[in-house]
MIDREN-533861 format. One record per residue: residue in one letter; z, x, y of N, C-alpha, C in turn; residue number from 0. Coordinates in steps of 0.001 Angstrom, whole numbers, always signed. Example, Ala and Ser with C-alpha at 12.3 -4.5 7.8 and 13.67 -1.06 7.14 Angstrom:
("A", (+7800, +13190, -5690), (+7800, +12300, -4500), (+7800, +13200, -3300), 0);
("S", (+7080, +12850, -2250), (+7140, +13670, -1060), (+7870, +12900, +30), 1);
***
This chain:
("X", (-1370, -5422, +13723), (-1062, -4039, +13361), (-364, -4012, +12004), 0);
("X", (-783, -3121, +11292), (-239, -2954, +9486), (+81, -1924, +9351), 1);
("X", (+1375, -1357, +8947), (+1810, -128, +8420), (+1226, -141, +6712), 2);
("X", (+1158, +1167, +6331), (+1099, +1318, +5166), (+1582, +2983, +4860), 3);
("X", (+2394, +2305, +3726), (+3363, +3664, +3059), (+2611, +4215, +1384), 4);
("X", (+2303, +5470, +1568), (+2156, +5880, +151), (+2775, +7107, -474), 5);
("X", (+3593, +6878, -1558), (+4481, +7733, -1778), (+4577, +8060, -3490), 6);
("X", (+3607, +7469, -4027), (+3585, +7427, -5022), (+2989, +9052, -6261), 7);
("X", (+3493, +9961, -5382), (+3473, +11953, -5730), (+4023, +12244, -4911), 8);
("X", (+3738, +13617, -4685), (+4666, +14677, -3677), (+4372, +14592, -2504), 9);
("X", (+3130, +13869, -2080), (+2275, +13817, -1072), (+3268, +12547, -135), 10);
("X", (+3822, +12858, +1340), (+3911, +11628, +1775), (+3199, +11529, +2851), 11);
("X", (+2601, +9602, +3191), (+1694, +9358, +3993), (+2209, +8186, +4743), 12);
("X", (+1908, +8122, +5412), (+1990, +6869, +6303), (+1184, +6894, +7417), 13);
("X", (+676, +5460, +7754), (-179, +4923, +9235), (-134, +3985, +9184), 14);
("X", (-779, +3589, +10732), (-523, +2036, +11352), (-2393, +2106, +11839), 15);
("X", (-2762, +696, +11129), (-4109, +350, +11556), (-4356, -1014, +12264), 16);
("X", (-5029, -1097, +12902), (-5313, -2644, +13422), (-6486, -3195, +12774), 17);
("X", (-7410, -4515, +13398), (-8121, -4931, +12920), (-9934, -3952, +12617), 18);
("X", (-9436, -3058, +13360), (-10855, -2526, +13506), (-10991, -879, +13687), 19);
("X", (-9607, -584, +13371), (-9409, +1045, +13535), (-8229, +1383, +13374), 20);
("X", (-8435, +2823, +12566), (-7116, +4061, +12369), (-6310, +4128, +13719), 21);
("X", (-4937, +3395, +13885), (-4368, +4024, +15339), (-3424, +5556, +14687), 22);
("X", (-2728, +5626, +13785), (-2271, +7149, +13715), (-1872, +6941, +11864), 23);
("X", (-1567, +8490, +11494), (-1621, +8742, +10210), (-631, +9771, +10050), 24);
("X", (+331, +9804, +9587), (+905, +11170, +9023), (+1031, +11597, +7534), 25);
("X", (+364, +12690, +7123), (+345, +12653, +5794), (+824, +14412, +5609), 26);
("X", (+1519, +14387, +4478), (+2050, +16103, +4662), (+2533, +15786, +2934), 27);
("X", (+2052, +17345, +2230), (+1750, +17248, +837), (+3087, +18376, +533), 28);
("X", (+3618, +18553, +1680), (+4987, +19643, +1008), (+6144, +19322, +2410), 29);
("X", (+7533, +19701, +2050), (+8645, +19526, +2228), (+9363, +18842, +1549), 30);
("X", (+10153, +18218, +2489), (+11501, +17422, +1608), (+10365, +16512, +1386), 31);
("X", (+12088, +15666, +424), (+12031, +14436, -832), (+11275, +13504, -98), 32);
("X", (+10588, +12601, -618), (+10780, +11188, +136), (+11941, +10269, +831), 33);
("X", (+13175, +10440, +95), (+14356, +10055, +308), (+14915, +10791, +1454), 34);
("X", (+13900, +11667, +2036), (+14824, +12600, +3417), (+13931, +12453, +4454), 35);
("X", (+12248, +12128, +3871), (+11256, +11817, +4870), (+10494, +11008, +5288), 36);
("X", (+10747, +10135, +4456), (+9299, +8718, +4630), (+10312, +8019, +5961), 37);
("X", (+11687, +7672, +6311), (+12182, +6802, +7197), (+11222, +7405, +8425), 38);
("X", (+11942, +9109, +8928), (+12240, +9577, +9863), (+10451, +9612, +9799), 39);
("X", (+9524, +10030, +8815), (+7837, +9951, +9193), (+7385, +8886, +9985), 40);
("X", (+8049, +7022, +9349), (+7875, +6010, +9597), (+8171, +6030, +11409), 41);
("X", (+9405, +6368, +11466), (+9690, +6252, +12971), (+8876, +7064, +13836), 42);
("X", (+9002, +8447, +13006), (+7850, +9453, +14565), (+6531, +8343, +14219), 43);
("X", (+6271, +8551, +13314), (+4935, +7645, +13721), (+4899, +6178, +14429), 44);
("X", (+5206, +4929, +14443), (+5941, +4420, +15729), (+5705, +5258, +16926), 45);
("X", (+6682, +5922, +17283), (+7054, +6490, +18436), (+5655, +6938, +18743), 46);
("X", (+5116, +7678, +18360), (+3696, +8508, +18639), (+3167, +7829, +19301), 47);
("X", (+2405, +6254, +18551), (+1617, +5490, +18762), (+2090, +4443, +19418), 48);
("X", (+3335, +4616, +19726), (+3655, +3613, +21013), (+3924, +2544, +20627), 49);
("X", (+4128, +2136, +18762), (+3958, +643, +18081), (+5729, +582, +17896), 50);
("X", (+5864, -658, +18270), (+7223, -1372, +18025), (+7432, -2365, +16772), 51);
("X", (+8451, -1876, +15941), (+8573, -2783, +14903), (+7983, -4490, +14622), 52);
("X", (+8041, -4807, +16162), (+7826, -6178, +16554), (+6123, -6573, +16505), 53);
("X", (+5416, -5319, +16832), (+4083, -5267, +16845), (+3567, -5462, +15156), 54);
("X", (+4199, -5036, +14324), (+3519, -5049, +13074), (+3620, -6308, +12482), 55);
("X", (+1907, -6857, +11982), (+1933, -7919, +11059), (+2063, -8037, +9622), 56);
("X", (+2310, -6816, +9192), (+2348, -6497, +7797), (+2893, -5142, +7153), 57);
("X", (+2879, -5046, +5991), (+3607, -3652, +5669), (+2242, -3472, +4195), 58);
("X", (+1982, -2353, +3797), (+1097, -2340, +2912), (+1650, -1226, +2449), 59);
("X", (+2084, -1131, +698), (+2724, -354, +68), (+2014, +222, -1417), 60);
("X", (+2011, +1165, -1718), (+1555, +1803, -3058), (+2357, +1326, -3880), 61);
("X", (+1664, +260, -5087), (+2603, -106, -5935), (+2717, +475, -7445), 62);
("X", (+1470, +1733, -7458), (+1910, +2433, -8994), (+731, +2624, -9518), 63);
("X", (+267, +3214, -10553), (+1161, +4141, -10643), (+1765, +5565, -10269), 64);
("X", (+2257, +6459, -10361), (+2866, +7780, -9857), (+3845, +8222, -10341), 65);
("X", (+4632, +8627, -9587), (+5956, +9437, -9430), (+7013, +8234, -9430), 66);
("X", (+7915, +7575, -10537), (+8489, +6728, -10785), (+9465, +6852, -9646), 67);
("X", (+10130, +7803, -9132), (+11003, +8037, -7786), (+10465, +7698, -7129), 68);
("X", (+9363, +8362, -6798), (+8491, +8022, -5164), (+8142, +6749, -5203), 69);
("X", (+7446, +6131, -6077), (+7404, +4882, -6224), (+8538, +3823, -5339), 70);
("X", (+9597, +3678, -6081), (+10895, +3409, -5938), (+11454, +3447, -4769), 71);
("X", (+11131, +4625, -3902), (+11642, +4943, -3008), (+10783, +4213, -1496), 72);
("X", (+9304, +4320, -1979), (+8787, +3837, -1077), (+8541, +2143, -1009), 73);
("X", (+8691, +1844, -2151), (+8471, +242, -1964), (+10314, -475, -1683), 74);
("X", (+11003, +78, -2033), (+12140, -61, -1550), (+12417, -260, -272), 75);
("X", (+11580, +969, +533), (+11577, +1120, +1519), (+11091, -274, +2404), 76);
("X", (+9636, -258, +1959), (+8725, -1242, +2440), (+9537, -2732, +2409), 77);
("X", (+9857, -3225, +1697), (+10589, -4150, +647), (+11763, -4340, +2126), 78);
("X", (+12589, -3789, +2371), (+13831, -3841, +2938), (+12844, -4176, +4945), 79);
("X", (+11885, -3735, +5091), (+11348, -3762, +6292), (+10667, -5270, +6471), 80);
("X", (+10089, -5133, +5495), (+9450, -6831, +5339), (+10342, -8115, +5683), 81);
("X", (+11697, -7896, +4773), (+12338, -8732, +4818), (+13066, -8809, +6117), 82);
("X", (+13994, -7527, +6514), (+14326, -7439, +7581), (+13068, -8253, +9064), 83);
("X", (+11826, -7645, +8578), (+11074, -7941, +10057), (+10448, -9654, +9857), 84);
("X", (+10240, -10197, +8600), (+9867, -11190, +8381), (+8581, -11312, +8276), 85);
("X", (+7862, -10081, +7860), (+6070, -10084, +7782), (+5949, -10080, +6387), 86);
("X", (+4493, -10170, +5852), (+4531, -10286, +4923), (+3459, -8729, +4044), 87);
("X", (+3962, -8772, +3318), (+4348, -7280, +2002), (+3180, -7237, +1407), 88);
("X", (+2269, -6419, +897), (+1506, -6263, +665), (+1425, -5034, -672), 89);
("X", (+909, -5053, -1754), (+780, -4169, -2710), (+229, -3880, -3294), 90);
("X", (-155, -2000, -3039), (-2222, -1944, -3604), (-1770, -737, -4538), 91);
("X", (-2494, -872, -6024), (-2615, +280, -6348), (-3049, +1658, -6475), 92);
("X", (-2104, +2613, -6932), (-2510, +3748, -6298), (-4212, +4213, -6467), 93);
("X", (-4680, +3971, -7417), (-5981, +3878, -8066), (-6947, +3716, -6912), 94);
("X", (-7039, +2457, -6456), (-7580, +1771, -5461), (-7715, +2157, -4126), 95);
("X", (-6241, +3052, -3657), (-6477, +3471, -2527), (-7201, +5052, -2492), 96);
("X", (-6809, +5849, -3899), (-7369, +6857, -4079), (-9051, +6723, -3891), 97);
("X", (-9530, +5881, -4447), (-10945, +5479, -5026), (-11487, +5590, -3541), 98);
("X", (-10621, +4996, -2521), (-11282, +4601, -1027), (-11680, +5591, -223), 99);
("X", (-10848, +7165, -807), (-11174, +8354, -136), (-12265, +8647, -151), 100);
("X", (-13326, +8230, -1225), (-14839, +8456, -1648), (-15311, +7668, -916), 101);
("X", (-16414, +8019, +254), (-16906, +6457, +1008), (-18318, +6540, +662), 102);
("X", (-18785, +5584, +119), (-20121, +5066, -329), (-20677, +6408, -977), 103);
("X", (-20282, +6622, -2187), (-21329, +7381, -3216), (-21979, +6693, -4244), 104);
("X", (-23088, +7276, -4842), (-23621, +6605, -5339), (-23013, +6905, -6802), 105);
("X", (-22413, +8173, -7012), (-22004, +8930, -8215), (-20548, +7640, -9030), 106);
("X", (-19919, +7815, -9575), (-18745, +6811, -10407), (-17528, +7531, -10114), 107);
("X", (-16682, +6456, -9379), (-15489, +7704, -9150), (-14784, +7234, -10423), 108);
("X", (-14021, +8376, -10700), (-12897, +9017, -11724), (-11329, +8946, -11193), 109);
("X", (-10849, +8309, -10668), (-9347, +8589, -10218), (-8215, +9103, -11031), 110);
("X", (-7767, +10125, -10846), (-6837, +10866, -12295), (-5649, +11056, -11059), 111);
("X", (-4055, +10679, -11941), (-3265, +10943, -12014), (-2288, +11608, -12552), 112);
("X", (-2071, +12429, -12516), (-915, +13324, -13379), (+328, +12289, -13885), 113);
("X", (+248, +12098, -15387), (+1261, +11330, -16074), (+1951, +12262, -16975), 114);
("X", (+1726, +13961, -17000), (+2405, +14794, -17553), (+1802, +14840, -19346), 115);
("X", (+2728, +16149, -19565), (+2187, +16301, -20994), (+803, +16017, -21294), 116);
("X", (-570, +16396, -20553), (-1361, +16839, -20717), (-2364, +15487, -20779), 117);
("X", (-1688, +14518, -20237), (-2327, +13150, -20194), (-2521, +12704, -18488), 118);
("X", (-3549, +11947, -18157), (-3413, +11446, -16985), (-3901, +10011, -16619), 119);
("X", (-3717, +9021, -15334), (-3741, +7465, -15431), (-5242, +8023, -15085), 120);
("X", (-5879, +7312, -15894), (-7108, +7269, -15112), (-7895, +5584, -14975), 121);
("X", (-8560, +5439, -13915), (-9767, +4397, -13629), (-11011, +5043, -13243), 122);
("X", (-12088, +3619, -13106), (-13097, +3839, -12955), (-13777, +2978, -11669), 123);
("X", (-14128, +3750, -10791), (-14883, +2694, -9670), (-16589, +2986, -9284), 124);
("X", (-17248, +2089, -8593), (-18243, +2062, -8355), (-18810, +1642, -7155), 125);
("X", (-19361, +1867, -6333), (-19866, +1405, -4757), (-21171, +360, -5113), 126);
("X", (-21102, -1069, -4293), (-21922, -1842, -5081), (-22385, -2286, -3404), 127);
("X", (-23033, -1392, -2795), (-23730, -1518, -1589), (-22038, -839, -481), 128);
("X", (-21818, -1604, +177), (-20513, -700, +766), (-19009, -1818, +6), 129);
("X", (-19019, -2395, -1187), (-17908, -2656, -1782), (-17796, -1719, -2932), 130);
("X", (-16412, -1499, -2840), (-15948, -600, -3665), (-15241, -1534, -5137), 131);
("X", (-15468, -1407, -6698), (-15230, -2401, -7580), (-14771, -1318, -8514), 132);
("X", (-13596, -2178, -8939), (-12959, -1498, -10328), (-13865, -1611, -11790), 133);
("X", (-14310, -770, -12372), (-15208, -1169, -13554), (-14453, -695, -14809), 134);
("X", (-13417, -416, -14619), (-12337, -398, -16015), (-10783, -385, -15260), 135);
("X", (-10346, -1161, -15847), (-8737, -830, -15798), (-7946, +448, -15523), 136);
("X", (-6989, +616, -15291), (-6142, +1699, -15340), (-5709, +2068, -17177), 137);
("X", (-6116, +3095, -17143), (-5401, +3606, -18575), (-4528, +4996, -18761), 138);
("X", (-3889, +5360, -19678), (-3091, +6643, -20216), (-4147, +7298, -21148), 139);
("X", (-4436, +8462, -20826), (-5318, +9109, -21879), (-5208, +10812, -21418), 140);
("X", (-5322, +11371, -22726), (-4790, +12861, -22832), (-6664, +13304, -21903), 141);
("X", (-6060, +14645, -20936), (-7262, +14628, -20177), (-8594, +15063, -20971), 142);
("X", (-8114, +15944, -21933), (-9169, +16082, -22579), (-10599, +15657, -23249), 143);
("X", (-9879, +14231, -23608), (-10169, +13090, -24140), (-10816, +12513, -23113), 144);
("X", (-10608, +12021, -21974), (-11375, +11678, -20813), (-12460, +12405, -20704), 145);
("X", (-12057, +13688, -20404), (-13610, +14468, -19981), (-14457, +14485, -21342), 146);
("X", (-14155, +14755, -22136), (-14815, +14164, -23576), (-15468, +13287, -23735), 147);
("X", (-14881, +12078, -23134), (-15720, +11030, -23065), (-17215, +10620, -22206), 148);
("X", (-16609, +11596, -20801), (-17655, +11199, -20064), (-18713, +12552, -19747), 149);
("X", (-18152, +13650, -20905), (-19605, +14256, -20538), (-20636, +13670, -22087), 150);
("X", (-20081, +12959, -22767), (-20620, +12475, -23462), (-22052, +11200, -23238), 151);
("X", (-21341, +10784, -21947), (-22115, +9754, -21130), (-23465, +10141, -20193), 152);
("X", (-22690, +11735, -19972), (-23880, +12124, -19385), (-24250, +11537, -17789), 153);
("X", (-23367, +11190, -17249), (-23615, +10535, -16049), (-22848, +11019, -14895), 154);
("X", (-23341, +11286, -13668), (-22403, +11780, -12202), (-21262, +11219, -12245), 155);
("X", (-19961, +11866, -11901), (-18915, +11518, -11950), (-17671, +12403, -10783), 156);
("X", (-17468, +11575, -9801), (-16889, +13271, -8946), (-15065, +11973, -9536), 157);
("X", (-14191, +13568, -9483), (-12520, +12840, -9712), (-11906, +13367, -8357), 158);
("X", (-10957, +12394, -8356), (-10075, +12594, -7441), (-8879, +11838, -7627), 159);
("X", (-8005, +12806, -7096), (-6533, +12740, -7403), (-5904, +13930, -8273), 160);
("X", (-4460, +13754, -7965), (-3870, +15480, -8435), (-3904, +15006, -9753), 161);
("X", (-4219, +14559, -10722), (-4604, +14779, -12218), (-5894, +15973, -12355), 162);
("X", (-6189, +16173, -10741), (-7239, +17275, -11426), (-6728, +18543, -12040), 163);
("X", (-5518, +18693, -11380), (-5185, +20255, -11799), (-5460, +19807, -13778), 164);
("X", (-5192, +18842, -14003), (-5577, +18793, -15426), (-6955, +19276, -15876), 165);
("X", (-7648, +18228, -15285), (-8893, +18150, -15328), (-9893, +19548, -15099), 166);
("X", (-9688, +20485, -14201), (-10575, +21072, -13699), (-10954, +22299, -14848), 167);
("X", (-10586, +22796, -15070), (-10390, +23713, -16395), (-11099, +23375, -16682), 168);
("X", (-11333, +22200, -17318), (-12409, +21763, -18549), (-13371, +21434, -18187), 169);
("X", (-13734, +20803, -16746), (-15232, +20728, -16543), (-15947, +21887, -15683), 170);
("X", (-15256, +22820, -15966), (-16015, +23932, -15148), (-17318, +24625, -15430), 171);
("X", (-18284, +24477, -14670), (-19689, +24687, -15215), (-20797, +23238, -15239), 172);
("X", (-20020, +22145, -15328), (-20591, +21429, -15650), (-21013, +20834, -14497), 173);
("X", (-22360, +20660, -14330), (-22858, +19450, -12602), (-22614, +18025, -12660), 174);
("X", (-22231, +17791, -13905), (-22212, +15944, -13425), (-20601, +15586, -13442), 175);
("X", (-19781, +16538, -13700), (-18557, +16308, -13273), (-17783, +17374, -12207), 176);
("X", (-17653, +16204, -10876), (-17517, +16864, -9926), (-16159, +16737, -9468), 177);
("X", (-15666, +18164, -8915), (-14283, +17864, -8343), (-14067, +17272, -7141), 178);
("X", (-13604, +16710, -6246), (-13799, +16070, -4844), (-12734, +17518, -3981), 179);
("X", (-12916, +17825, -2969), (-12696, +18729, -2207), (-11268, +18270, -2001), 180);
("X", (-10332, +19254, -1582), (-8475, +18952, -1762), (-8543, +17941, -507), 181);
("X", (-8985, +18133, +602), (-8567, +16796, +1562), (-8913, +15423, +811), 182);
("X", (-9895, +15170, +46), (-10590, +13613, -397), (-9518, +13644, -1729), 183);
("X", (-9183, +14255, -2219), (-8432, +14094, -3880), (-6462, +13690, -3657), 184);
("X", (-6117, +13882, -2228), (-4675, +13323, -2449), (-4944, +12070, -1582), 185);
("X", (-3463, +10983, -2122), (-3630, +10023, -1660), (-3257, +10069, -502), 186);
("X", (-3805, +8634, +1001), (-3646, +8222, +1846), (-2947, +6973, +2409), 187);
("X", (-2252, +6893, +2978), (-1640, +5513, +3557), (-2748, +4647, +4203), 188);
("X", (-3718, +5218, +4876), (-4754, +5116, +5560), (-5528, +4285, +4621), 189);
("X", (-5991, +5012, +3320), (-6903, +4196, +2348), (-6216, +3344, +1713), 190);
("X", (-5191, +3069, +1701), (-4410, +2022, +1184), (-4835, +1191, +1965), 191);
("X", (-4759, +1070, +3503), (-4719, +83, +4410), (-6476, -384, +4185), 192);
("X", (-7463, +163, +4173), (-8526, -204, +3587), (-8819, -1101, +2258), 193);
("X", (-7509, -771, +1399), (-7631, -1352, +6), (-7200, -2942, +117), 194);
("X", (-6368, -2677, +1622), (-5606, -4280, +1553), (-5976, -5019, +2231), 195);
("X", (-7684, -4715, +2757), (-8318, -5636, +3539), (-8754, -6970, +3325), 196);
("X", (-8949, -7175, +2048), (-9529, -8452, +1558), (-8029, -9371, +994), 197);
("X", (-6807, -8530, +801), (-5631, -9045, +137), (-4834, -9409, +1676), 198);
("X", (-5409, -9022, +2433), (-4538, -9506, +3720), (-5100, -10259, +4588), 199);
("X", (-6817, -10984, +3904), (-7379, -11646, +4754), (-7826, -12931, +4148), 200);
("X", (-6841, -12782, +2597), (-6922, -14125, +1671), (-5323, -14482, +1604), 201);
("X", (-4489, -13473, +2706), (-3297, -13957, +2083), (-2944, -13784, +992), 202);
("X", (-2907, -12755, -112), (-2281, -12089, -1120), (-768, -11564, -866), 203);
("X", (+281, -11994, -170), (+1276, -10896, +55), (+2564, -11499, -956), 204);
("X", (+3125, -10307, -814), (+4029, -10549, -1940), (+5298, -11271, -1658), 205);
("X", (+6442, -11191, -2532), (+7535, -11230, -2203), (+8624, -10059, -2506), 206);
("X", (+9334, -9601, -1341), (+10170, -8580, -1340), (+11197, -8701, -2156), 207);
("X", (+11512, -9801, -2659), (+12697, -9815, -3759), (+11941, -9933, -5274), 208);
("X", (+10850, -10102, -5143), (+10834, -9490, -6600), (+9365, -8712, -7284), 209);
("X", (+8672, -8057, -5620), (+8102, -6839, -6102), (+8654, -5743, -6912), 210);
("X", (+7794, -5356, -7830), (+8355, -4247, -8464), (+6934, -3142, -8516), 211);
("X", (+7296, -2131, -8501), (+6724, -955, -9256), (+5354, -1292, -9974), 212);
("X", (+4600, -832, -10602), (+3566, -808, -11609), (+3320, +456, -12107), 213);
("X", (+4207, +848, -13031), (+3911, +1581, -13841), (+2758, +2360, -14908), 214);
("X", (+2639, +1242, -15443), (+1498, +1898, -16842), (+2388, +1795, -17889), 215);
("X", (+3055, +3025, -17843), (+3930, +3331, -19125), (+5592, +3454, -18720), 216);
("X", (+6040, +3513, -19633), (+7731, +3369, -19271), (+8183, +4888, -19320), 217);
("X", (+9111, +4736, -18002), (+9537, +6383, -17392), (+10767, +6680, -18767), 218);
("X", (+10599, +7973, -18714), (+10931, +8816, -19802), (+12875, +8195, -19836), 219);
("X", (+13253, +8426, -18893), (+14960, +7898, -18530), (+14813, +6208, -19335), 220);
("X", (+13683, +5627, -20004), (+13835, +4352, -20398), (+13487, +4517, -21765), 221);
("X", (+12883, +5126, -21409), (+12731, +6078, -23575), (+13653, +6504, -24039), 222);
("X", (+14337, +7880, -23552), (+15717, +8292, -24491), (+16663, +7211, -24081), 223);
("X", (+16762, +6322, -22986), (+18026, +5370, -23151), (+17658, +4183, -24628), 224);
("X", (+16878, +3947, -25102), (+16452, +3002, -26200), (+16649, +3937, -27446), 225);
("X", (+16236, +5339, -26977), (+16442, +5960, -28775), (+17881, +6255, -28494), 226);
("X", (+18402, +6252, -27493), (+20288, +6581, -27494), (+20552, +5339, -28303), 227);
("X", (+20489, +4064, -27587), (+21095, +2856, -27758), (+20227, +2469, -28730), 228);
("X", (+19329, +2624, -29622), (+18402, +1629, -30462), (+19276, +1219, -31509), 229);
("X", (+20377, +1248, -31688), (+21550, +838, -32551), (+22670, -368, -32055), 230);
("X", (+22617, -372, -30843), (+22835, -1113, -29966), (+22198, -2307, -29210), 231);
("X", (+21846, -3585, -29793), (+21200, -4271, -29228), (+21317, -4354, -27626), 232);
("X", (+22904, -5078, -27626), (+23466, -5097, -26303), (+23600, -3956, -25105), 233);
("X", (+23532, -2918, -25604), (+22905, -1859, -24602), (+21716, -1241, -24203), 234);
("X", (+20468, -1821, -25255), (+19096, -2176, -24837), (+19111, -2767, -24153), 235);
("X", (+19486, -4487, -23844), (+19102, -5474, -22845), (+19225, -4374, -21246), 236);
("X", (+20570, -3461, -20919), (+20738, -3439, -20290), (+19740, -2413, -19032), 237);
("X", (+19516, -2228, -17898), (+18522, -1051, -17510), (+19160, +111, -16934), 238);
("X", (+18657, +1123, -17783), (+18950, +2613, -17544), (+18536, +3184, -15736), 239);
("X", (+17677, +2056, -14811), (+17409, +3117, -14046), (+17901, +2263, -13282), 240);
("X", (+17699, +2542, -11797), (+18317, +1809, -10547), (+17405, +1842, -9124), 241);
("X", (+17391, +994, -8542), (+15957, +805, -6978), (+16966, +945, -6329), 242);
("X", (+15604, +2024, -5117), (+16362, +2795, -3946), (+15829, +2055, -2584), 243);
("X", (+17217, +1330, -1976), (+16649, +930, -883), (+17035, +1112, +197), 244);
("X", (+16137, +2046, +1485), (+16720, +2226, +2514), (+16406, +1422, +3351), 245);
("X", (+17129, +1054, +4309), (+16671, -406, +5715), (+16393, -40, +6407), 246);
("X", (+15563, -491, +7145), (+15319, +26, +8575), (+15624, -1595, +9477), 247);
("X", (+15829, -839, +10631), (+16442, -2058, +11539), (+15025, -2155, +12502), 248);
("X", (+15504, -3376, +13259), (+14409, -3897, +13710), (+14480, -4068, +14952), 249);
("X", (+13677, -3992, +15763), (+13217, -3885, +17352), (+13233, -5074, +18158), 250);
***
């Protein structure tokens, strides 16, 4: 049994899967913080499904990019459970699990993230019979510029992920760029746990003391602390932000 936490936007998710099926999922795109809901989600879910801390062989966590808090908050989370339970940690990007919401199209998925100021993370995936393959990296690019690019290409393309609110504006009218319907476009804990099938069956897992985040680009609180201090060597070295970790105890 594998938990997996995704927290990486406003959206929080969590479920527990086994070798061969969804046992439960909670995913809810409004209320409180993460910091007030992912524990108490983690536990009702448990409780629901009848799974005891002791039952889980793994933890599978969104490692970035997103919401530099949510981020933070949820692998923190994950991070402190691992160690506490002694399983081993697992870390998929957000990209990847987004991409998984699309099941076998033939079209190129688009995964867009909202990175603000009119830019979003985007990748590129492709279904190569029922494997799903990254065919470009994760990048930063103003959205415009994206859709620019690929109606230039001329080729089917459906997006998903909340970078659409960027996105949609601009391809309106157009048939080969498609929006994916609001249930398939936010992320899942669920498709995470799909993403970490081959990383949890080669033994990919991490270590809880010195997973970190995956960013892309550096959060804004690490920008003005360098143009504060860029006069200051010795207060460059130092880091402006701080990891949030809540524990959970064990069964």
């Amino acid at each position: 049994m594998w938990l997996g936490i995704e927290t990486s936007s406003v959206v929080s998710s969590v479920a527990v899967m086994n070798e061969s099926q969804l046992i439960g999922e909670i995913t809810i795109q409004a209320g409180l913080t993460h910091s007030e809901q992912l524990v108490p989600h983690i536990q009702t879910l448990l409780e629901m499904t009848n799974i005891k801390h002791s039952d889980l062989k793994g933890i599978v966590v969104v490692s970035g990019p997103g919401s530099f808090t949510g981020l933070r908050i949820g692998m923190g989370t994950a991070k402190a459970m691992a160690y506490a339970l002694r399983i081993p940690l697992y870390g998929v990007m957000t990209m990847d699990g987004l991409a998984r919401n699309i099941p076998y199209t033939t079209d190129m998925i688009c995964t867009v993230i909202d990175a603000q100021k009119k830019h979003v993370y985007a990748a590129f995936y492709t279904y190569e019979g029922s494997k799903l393959t990254m065919i470009e990296e994760p990048f930063v690019v103003e959205a415009a510029s994206l859709v620019n690019r690929l109606q230039s290409q001329q080729k089917r393309v459906v997006f998903v992920g909340d970078g659409i609110k960027r996105i949609a504006p601009l391809v309106e009218g157009d048939r080969n760029l498609i929006i994916s319907d609001p249930i398939y476009r936010i992320p899942r804990a669920s498709s995470l746990l799909l993403s970490a099938r081959t990383m949890i069956a080669d033994g990919q897992s991490s270590d809880p003391m010195t997973m970190v985040p995956h960013y892309i680009r550096r959060s804004e609180a690490e920008v003005l602390w360098d143009e504060k201090h860029k006069d200051n060597p010795l207060r460059l070295k130092e880091e402006p932000t701080v990891t949030v970790i809540e524990a959970a105890g064990e069964e």
